[in-house]
N, C-alpha and C positions, 0 to 999 in steps of 0.2 A: 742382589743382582738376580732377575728373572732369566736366564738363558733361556729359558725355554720359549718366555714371550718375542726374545730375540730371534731366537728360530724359528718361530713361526713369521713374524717380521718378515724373513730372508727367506721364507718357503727350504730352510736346511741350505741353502746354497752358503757356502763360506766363503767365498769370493765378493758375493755381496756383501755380507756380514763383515766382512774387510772393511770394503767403501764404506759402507755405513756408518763402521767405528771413527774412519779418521775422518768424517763428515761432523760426526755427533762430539769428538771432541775438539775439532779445530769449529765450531760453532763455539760449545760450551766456555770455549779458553776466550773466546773474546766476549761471551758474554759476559762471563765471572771479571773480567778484566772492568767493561762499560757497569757492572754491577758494583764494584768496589768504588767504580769514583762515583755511583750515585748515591751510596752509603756515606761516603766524605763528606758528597755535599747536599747529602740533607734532602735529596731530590724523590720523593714520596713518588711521587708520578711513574718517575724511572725505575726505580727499583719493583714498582708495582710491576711494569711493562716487562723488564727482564725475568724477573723470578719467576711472572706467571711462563714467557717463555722457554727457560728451562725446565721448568716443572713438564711442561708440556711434552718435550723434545724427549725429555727424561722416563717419560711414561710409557712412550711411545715404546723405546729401544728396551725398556724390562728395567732400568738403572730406579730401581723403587726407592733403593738410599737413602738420595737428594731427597727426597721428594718433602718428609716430616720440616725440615729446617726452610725449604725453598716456599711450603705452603705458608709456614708459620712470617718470612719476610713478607709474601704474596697479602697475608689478611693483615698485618699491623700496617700495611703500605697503604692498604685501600681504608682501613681508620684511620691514617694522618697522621703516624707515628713510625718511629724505626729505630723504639725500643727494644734495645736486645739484639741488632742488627749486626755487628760486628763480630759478635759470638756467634749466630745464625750462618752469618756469611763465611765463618771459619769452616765450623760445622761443615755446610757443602762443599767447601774445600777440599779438607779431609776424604770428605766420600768419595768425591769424584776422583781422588790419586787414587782411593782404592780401586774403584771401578776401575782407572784406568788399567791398574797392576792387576788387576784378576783378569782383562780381556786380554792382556800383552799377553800372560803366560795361557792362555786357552789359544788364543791363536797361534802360538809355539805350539803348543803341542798337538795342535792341528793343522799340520803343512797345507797348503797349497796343495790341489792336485797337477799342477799343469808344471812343476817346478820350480816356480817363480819365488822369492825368498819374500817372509811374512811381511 
């Protein structure tokens, strides 16, 4: 996790860094979701189109994690293959609870300034 690429992202603003976060992972949840059925079914195409967009999304917000297992689904996708996919797709799985569990507790521990609850 780049926090710092995230803070500059958010210009230090934590409010935005807020929206951000439940933007980037209510995207990521349905993408991982349209990414598991195109890993089912075999769908080269899809899983190219998804992975390269979390990769994407993923780089953006500093989440550099994904990035190793989402590239490596992104190039076997664009070869024609989704060898190792299953294990790959775990893999970002994995990282992304972490991400999620390392942003939960950074945003605790950085309240809101206006009162508002995390």
């Amino acid at each position: 996790m780049d926090l710092e690429q995230l803070q500059s992202a958010c210009d230090g603003d934590l409010g935005l860094m807020r929206e951000l976060m439940d933007l980037y992972f209510g995207q990521a949840d349905q993408i991982m979701a349209g990414l598991g059925k195109g890993i089912a079914a075999g769908d080269v195409r899809e899983v190219d189109h998804l992975s390269h967009k979390l990769a994407g999304s993923s780089l953006a917000c500093g989440m550099a994690a994904l990035l190793p297992p989402l590239r490596q689904l992104e190039l076997n996708a664009k070869a024609g293959h989704l060898q190792g996919a299953p294990d790959l797709f775990a893999q970002v799985g994995v990282q992304l609870e972490a991400v999620r569990r390392f942003m939960h507790d950074h945003l605790l521990r950085n309240p809101p300034q206006d009162g508002t609850t995390p």
